[in-house]
C-alpha positions as CSV (number, residue, x, y, z in Angstrom):
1,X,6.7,-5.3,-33.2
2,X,3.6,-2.8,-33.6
3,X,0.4,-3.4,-32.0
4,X,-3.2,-2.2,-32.4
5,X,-4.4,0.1,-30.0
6,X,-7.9,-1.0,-28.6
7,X,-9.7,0.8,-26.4
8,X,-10.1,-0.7,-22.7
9,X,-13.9,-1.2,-22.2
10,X,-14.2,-0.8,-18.0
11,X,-17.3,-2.2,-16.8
12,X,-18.3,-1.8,-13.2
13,X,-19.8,-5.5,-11.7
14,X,-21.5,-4.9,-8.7
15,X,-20.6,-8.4,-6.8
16,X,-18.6,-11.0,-7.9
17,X,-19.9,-14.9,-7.3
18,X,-21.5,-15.1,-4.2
19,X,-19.8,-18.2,-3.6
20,X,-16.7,-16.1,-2.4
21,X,-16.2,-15.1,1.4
22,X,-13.5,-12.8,1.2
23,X,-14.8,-9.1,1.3
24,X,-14.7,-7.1,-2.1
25,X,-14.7,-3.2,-2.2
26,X,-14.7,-3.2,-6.1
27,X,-14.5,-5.3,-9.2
28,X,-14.0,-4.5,-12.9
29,X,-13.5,-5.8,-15.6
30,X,-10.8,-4.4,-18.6
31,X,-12.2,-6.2,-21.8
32,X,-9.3,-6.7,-24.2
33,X,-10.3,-8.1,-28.0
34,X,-9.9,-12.0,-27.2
35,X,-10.6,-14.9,-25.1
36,X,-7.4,-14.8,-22.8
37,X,-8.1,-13.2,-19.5
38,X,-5.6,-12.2,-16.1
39,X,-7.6,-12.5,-12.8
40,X,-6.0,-9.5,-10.5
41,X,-6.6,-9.6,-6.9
42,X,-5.2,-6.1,-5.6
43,X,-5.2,-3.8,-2.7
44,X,-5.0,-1.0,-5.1
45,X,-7.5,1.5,-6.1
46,X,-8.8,1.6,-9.7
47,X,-7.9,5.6,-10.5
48,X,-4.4,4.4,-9.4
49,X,-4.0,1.2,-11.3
50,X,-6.2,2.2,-15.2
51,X,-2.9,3.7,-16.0
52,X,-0.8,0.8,-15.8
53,X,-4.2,-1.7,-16.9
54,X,-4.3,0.4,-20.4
55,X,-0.7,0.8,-20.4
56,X,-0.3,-3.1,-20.8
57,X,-3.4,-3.6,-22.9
58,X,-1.9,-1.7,-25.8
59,X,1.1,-4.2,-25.5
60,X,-1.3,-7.1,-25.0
61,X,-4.8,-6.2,-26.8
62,X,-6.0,-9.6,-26.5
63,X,-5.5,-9.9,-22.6
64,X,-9.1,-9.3,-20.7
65,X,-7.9,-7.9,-17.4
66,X,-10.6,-8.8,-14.3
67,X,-9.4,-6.5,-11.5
68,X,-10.7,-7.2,-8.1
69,X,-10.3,-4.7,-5.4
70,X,-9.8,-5.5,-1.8
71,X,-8.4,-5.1,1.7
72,X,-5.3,-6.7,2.5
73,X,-6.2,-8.6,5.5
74,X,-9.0,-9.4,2.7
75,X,-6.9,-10.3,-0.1
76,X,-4.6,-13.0,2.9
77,X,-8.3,-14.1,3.3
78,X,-9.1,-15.2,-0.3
79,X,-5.9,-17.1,-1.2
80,X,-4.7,-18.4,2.4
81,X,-8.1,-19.5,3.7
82,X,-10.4,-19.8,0.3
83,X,-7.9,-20.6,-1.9
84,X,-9.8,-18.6,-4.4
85,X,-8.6,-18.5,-8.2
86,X,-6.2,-15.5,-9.2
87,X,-3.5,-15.3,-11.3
88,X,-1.8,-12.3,-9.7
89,X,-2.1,-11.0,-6.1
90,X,-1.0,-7.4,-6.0
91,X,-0.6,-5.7,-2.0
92,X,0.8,-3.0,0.0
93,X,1.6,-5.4,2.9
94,X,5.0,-6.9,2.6
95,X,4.7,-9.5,5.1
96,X,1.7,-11.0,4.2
97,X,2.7,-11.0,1.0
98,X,5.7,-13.0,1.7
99,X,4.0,-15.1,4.7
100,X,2.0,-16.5,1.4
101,X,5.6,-17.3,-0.6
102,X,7.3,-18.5,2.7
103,X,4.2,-21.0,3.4
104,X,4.2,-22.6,-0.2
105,X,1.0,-20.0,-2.0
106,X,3.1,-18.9,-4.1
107,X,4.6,-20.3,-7.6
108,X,8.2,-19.4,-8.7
109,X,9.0,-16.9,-11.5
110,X,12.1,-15.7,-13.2
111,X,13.1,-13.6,-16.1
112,X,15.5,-10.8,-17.5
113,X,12.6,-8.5,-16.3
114,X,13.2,-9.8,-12.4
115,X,16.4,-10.6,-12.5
116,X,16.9,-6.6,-13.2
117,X,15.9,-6.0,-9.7
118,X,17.6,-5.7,-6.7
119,X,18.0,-8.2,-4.5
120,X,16.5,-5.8,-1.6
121,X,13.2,-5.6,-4.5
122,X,12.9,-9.4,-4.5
123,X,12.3,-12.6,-2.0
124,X,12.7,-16.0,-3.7
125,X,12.0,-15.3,-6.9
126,X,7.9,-15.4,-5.6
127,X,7.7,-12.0,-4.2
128,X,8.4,-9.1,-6.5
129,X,8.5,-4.8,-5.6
130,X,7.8,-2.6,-8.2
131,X,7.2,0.5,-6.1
132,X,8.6,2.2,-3.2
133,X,6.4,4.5,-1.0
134,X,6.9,6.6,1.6
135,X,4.7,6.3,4.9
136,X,3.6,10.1,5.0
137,X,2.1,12.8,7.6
138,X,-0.8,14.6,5.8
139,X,-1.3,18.2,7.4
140,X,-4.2,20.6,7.2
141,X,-2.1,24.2,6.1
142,X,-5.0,26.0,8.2
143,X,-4.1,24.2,11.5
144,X,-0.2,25.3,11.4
145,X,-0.6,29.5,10.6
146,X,0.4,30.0,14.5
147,X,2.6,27.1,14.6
148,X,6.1,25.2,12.8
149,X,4.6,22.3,11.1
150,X,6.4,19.2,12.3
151,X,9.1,17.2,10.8
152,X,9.9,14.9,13.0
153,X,8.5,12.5,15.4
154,X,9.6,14.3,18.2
155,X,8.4,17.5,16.8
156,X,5.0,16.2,16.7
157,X,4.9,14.6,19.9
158,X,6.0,18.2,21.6
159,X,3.2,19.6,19.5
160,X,0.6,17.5,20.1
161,X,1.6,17.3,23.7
162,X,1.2,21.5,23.4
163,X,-1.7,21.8,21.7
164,X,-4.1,19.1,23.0
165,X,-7.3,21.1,22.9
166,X,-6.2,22.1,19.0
167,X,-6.0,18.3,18.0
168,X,-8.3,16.7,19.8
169,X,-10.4,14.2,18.2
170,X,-8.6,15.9,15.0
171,X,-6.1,13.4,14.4
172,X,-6.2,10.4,12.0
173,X,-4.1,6.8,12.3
174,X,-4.5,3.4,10.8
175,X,-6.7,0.9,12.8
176,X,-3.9,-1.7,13.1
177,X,-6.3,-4.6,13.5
178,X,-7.9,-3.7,9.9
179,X,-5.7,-2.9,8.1
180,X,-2.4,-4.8,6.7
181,X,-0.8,-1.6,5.5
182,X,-1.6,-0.1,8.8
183,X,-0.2,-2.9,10.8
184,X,3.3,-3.2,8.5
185,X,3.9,0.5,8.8
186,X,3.2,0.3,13.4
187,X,5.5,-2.6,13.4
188,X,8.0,-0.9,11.5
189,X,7.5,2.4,13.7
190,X,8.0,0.0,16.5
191,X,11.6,-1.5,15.7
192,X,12.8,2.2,14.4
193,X,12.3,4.2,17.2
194,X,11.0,3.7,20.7
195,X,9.2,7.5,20.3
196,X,6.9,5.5,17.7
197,X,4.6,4.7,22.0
198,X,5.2,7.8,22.8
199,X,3.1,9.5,20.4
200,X,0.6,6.5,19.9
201,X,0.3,7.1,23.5
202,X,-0.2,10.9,23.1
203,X,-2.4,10.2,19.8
204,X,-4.8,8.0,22.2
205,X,-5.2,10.6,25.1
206,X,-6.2,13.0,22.3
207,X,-8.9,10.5,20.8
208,X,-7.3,9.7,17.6
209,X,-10.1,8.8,15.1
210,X,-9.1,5.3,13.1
211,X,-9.0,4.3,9.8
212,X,-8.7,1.2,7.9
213,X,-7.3,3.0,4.7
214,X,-5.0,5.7,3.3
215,X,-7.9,7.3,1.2
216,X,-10.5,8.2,3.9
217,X,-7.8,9.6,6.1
218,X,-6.5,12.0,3.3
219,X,-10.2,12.9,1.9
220,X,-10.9,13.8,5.9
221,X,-7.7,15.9,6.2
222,X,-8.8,17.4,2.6
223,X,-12.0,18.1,4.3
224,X,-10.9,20.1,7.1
225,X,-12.4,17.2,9.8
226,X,-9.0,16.1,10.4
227,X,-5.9,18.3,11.3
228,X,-3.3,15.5,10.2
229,X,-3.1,12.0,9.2
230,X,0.0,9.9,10.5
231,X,1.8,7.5,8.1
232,X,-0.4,7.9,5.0
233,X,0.8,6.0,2.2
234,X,2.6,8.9,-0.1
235,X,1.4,7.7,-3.3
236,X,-2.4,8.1,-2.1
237,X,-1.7,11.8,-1.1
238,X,0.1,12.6,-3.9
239,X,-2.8,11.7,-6.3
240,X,-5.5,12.2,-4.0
241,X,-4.3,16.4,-2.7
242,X,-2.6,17.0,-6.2
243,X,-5.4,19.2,-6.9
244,X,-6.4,20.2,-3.2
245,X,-4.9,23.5,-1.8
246,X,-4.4,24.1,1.7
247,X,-2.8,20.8,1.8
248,X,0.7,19.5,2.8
249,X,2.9,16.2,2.6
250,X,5.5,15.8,4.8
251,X,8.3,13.3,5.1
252,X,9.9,13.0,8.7
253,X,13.6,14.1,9.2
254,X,13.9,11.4,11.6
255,X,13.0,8.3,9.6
256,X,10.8,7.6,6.6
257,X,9.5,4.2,6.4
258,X,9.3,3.2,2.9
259,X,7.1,0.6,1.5
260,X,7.1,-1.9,-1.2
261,X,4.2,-2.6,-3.6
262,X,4.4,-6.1,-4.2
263,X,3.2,-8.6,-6.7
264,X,3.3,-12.6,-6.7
265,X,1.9,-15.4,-8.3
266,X,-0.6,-17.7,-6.3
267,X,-0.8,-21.5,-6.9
268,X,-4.3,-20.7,-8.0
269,X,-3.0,-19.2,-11.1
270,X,-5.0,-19.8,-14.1
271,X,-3.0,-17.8,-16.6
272,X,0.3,-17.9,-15.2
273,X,1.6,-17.0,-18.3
274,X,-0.1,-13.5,-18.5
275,X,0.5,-13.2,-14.9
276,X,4.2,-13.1,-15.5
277,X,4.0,-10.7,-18.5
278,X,2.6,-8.2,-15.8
279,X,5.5,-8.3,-13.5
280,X,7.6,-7.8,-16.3
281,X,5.7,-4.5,-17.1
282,X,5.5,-3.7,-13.8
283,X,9.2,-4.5,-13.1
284,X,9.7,-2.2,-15.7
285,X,7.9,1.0,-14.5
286,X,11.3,2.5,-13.5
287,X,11.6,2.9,-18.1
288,X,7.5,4.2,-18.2
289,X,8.0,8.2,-16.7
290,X,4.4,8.5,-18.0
291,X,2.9,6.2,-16.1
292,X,4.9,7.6,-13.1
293,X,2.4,11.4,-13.6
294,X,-0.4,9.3,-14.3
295,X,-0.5,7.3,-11.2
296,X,2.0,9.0,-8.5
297,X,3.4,5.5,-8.1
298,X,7.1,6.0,-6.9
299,X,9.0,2.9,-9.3
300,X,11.8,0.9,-8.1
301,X,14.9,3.1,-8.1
302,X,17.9,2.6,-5.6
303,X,19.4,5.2,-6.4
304,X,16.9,8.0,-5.1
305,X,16.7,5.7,-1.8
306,X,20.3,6.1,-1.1
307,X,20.2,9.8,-1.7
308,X,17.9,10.1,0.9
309,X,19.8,9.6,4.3
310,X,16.2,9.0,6.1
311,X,14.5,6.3,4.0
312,X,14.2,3.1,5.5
313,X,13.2,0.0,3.2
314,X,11.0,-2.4,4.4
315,X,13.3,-5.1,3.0
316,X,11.5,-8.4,2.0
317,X,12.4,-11.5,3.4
318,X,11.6,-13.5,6.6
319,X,12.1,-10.9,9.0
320,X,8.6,-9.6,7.8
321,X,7.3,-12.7,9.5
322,X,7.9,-11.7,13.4
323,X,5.4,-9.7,13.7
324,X,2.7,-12.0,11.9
325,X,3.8,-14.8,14.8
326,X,0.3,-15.4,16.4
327,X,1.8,-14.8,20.1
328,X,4.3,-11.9,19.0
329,X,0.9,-10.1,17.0
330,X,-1.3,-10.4,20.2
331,X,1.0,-8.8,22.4
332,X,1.5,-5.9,20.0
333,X,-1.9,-5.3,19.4
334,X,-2.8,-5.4,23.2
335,X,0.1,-2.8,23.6
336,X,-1.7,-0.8,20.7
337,X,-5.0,-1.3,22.5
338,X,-3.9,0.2,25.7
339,X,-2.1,3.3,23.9
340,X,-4.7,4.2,21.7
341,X,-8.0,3.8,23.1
342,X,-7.5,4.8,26.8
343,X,-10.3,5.0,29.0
């Protein structure tokens, strides 16, 4: 079948309804040549996600796309608390992502598209991966002329430990209580290794400065205020330092934690219909190389995990939910607390 190409009109809306009570960061909206229209709620940045919105308007010209940008903690906000109206809910945080399937948010979906996947890509037939990225350490180039630039956990623990009045104040973390991504990837770090303390320990007595995103971390590292990030998400700093010398990504020896982008369909949906379109196109990203240089989005591929002797999927399923248990998530963050901010 051929399709007319029409050109995506993005308009920038500066709030949505002021009804809502969920934070927004951004909102646009993709106008396609109709009436029909897919409500996104995502934790994805608009420079990352145009690609694939274009990409899938010139299959489906008619679709409006309404793209809504926020946090993840946000996003668990708008459909666990509000109940707010979207057709697709697009995050970087597994488990809340499947605490919303395993506590009855989320509608079932199924078709050859999904059933493609594997079984480690998929929970229920709710919960759907269409990426897998890499938890990364950002470095400065400058801050490592004199020095081996770590690549491992250990390594950096030794080198911090060495260098303390080099990195003081110089080093850049996720604010686990903020942010989702943040918290997934600590948790993970936690059950991997038990050096994951150690160096939040060591990151804390040299007054780590915290984050609640991947993108001001790298764009600090970028601009010299921070010597290194710590478990950057590696599609950011891919697109992000593409362009940026002086800059380097490196993926730990030791482990590399490796997230899933996930996408589901809330009970809220509107257009389930078109929802399920776009998890077919994104289930599909693994067949679109283009859209793989557009948007540094790593696509679903098993093979190029199993190359890689260090990767370590965050596999969905219920085992995500331990750490979102109300009594086992105050302990950790209390144990974060005292590491990181020591007085």
């Amino acid at each position: 079948m051929r399709f007319v190409n029409f050109s995506s009109v993005l308009v920038y809306c500066m709030s949505l309804q002021a009804a809502l009570g969920f934070e927004v960061e951004e909102h646009y909206v993709h106008q396609g040549a109709g009436a029909n229209t897919l409500r996104i709620i995502s934790t994805a940045d608009a420079e990352v996600f145009n690609p694939i919105i274009e990409a899938f308007q010139t299959q489906y010209p008619s679709m409006t796309i309404d793209y809504t940008i926020a946090s993840s903690t946000q996003l668990m906000q708008a459909l666990f608390e509000e109940g707010a109206e979207f057709d697709l809910a697009i995050s970087s945080a597994m488990d809340l992502q499947t605490k919303l399937a395993n506590d009855g948010f989320v509608q079932t979906y199924r078709s050859e598209a999904t059933d493609i996947l594997p079984k480690w890509a998929k929970w229920r037939n709710q919960v759907f991966a269409f990426t897998q990225e890499p938890a990364v350490l950002v470095v400065s180039e400058d801050e490592f002329l004199d020095r081996p630039i770590p690549t491992t956990r250990e390594d950096l623990i030794t080198m911090l430990r060495d260098n303390q009045e080099a990195f003081s104040g110089r080093i850049g973390t996720y604010d686990v209580r903020k942010s989702g991504a943040g918290y997934l990837f600590a948790t993970q770090d936690s059950r991997n290794t038990d050096s994951y303390w150690r160096l939040t320990e060591v990151m804390g007595r040299l007054n780590a400065r915290l984050y609640r995103g991947s993108h001001e971390m790298i764009a600090d590292v970028a601009a010299g205020r921070l010597a290194l990030a710590y478990n950057v998400v590696g599609s950011y700093a891919q697109s992000q330092l593409a362009d940026t010398p002086g800059i380097r990504i490196i993926e730990f020896d030791d482990y590399l934690s490796v997230m899933l982008r996930t996408a589901l369909i809330p009970n809220t949906a509107k257009n389930p219909e078109g929802a399920g379109d776009m998890i077919d196109f994104l289930a599909s990203l693994n067949m679109r190389a283009d859209l793989t240089l557009k948007t540094n989005l790593p696509p679903i591929n098993a093979q190029s995990l199993e190359d890689n002797s260090a990767a370590r999927v965050i596999r969905l399923g219920p085992g995500l939910l331990v750490f979102l248990d109300h009594m086992t998530k105050e302990t950790f963050l209390r144990s974060w607390e005292n590491s990181i901010e020591q007085k």
